[in-house]
C-alpha positions as CSV (number, residue, x, y, z in Angstrom):
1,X,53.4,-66.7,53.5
2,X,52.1,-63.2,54.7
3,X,55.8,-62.0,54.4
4,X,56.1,-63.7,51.0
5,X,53.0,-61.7,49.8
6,X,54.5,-58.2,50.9
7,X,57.9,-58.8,49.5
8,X,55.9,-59.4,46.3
9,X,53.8,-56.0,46.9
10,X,56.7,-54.0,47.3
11,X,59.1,-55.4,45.1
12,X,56.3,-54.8,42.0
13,X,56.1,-51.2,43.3
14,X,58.9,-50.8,42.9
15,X,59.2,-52.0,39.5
16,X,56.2,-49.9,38.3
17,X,57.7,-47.4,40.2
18,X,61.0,-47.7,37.8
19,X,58.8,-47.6,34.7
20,X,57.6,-44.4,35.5
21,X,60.3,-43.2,36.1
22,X,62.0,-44.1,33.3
23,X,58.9,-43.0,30.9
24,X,58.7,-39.2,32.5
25,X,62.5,-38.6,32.2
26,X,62.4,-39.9,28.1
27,X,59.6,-37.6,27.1
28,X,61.1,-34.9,29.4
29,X,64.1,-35.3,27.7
30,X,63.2,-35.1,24.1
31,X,60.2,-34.0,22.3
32,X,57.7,-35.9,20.0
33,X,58.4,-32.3,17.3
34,X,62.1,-32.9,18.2
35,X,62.0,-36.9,17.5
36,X,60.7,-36.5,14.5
37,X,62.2,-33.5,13.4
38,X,65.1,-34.4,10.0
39,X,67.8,-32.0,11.2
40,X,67.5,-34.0,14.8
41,X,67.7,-37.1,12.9
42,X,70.4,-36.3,10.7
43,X,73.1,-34.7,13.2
44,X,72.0,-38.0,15.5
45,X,72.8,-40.4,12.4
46,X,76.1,-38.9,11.8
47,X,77.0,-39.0,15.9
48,X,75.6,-42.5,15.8
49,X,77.7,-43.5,13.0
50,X,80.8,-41.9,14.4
51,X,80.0,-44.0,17.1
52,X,79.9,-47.1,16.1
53,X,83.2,-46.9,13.5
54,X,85.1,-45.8,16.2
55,X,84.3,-48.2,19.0
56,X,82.3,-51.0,17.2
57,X,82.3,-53.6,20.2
58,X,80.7,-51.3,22.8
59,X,77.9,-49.6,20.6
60,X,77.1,-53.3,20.3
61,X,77.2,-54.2,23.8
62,X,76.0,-51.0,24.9
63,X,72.5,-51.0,22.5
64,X,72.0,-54.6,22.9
65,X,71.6,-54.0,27.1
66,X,69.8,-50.6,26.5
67,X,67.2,-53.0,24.3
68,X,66.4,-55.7,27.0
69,X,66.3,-52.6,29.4
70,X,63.8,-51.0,27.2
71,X,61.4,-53.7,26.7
72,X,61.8,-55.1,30.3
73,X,60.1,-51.7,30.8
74,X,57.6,-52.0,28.7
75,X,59.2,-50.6,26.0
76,X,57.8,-51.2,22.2
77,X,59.7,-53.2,19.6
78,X,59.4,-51.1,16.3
79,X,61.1,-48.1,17.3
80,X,64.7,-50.4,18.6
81,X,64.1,-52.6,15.5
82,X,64.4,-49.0,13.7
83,X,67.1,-48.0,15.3
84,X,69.2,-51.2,14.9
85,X,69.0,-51.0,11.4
86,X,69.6,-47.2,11.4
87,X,73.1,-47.9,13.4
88,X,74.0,-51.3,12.4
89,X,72.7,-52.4,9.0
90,X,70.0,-55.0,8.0
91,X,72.0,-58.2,9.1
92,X,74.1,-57.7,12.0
93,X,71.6,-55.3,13.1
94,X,68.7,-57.7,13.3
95,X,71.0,-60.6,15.1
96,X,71.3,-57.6,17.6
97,X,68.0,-57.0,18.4
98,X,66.4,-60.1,17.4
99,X,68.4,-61.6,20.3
100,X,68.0,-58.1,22.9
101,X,64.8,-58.3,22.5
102,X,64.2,-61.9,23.1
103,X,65.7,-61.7,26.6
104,X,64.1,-58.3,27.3
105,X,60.5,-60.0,26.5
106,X,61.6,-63.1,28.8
107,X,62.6,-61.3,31.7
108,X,59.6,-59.3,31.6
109,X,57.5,-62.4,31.3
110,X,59.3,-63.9,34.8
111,X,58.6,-60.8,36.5
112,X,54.8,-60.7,35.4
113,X,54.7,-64.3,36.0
114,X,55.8,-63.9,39.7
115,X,54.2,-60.6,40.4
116,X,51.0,-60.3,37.9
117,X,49.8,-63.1,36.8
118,X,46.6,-63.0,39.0
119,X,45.6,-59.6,37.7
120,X,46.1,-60.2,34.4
121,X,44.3,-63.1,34.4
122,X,41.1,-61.4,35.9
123,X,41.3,-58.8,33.0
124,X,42.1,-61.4,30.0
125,X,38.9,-61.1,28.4
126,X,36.5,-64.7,28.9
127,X,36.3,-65.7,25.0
128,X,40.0,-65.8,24.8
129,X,40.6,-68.8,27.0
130,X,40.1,-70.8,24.2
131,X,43.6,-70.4,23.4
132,X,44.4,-72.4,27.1
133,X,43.5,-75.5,25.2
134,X,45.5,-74.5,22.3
135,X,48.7,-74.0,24.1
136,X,47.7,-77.3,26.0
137,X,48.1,-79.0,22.7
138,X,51.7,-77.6,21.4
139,X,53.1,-75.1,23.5
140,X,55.7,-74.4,20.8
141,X,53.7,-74.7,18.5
142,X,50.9,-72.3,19.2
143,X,53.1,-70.0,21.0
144,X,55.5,-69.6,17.9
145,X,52.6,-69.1,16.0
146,X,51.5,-66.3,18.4
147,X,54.6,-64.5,18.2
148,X,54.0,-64.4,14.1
149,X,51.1,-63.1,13.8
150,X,51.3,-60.0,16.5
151,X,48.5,-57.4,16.1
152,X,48.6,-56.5,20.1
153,X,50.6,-54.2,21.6
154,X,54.2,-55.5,21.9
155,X,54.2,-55.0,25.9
156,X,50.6,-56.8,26.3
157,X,51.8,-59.5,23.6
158,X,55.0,-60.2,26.2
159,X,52.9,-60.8,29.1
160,X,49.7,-62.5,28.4
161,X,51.7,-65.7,27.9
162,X,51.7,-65.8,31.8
163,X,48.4,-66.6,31.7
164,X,49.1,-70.3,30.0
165,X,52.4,-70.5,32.0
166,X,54.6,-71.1,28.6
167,X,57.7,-72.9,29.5
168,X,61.1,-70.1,29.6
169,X,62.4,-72.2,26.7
170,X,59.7,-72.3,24.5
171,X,59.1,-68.2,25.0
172,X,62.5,-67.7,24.2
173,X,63.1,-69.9,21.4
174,X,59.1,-69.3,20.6
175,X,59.9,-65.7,20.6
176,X,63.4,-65.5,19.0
177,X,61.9,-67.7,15.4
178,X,58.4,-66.3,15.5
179,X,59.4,-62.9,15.3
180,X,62.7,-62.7,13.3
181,X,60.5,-62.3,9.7
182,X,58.9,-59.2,11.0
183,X,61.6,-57.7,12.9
184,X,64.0,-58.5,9.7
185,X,61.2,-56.1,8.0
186,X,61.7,-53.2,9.9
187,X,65.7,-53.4,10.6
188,X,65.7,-53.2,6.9
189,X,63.1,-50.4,6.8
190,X,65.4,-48.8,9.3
191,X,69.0,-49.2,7.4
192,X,66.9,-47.7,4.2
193,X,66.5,-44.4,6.1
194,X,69.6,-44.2,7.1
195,X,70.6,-45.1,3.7
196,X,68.3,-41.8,2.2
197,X,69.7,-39.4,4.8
198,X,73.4,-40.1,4.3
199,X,72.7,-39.8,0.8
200,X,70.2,-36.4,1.2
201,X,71.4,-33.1,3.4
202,X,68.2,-32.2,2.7
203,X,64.6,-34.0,3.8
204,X,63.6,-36.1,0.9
205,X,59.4,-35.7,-0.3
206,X,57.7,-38.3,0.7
207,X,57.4,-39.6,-2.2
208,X,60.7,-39.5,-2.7
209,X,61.4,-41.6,-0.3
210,X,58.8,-44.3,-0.8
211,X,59.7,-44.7,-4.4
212,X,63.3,-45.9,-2.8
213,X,63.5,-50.1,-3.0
214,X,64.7,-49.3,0.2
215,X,61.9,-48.1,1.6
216,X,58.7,-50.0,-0.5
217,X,60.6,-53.6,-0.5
218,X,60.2,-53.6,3.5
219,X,56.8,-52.1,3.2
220,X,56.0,-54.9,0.6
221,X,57.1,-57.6,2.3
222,X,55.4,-56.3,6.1
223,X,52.3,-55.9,4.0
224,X,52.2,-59.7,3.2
225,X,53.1,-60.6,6.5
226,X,50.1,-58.9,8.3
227,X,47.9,-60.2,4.9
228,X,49.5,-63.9,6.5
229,X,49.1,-62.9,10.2
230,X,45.8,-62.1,9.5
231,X,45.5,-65.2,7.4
232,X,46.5,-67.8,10.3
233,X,44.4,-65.8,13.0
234,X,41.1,-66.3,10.9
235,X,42.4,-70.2,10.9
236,X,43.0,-70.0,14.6
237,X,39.8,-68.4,15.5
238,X,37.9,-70.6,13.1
239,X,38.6,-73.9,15.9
């Protein structure tokens, strides 16, 4: 049992260890200035595009593994949903991460379930047990319903199920359905830009670019989504 217990220690080192890792060689590697800069956005589209028409299969393969890899350490969802649809369009690119991300937020779950589920525990704040009954009631349900309605940090929102120990089918199936509306949202937001740069050699204004149905129609629809979220949380909260 002792043994069992240091295995456990040293393997979530290790892991933690990896995300840091990880975290310090990104921001070493490219700047928030040079991230969010147009020229470094515009030669990356055109390199990104080449990419992709000229060996279709692997960009795929390659960005759906960098995904699970990237939220398995703790990455956020918005930025890959952005890119998907930047790369691949609002259709295939949303079966793409939709999917990526699914099995990214699942291993991460069996990982904090083995390793962290103690500590998270202690700090899951004492009002919020409520929703132990809840998930008690419909797993599925609840936990689909969860997944909708979002409003905490993507990495948080992947592990706090561990907590009500959700079955592995109903997070993934849970997770797959209950975030595919708002996901859908910003691939599309993301195959807009990419729609406005390949179009502009120079930055668009900003207004510009938010008078494109490209650009308001996924703002539109995300801001009835969060009006809904926030619509089913009050219902939630209200039992």
């Amino acid at each position: 049992m002792e043994k069992a217990k240091k295995i456990k220690i040293i393997l979530g080192i290790t892991y933690l260890f990896l995300i840091s890792a990880f975290l310090i060689i990104f921001f070493n590697k490219f700047t928030l200035n040079e991230l969010t800069s147009y020229e470094f956005i515009k030669n990356n589209r055109d390199y990104l595009i080449n990419l992709k028409n000229n060996n279709y299969l692997i960009t795929v393969i390659t960005f759906f593994f960098g995904v699970v890899l990237w939220v398995m350490l703790l990455g956020f969802g918005s930025p890959v949903a952005l890119l998907s649809g930047f790369i691949f369009g609002k259709w295939v690119g949303t079966l793409v991460v939709v999917v990526s991300i699914s099995i990214g937020a699942l291993i991460l779950y069996t990982i904090t379930k083995f390793f962290f589920k103690d500590l998270i525990e202690s700090k899951f704040p004492k009002k919020m047990f409520f929703l132990k009954d809840l998930f008690k009631k419909n797993e599925f349900f609840y936990f689909l319903v969860y997944r909708f309605i979002g409003g905490i940090p993507f990495a948080i929102a992947n592990t706090i199920p561990a907590i009500f120990n959700v079955k592995n089918k109903n997070y993934f199936f849970g997770t797959i359905i209950g975030m595919t509306p708002q996901l859908f949202i910003v691939v599309s937001l993301g195959s807009g830009v990419e729609k406005i740069i390949d179009e502009n050699s120079l930055p668009p204004t900003f207004f510009e670019m938010l008078l494109s149905k490209e650009i308001y129609l996924p703002i539109v629809a995300f801001i009835i989504l969060l009006i809904m979220g926030l619509f089913l949380k009050k219902i939630i909260y209200s039992k």
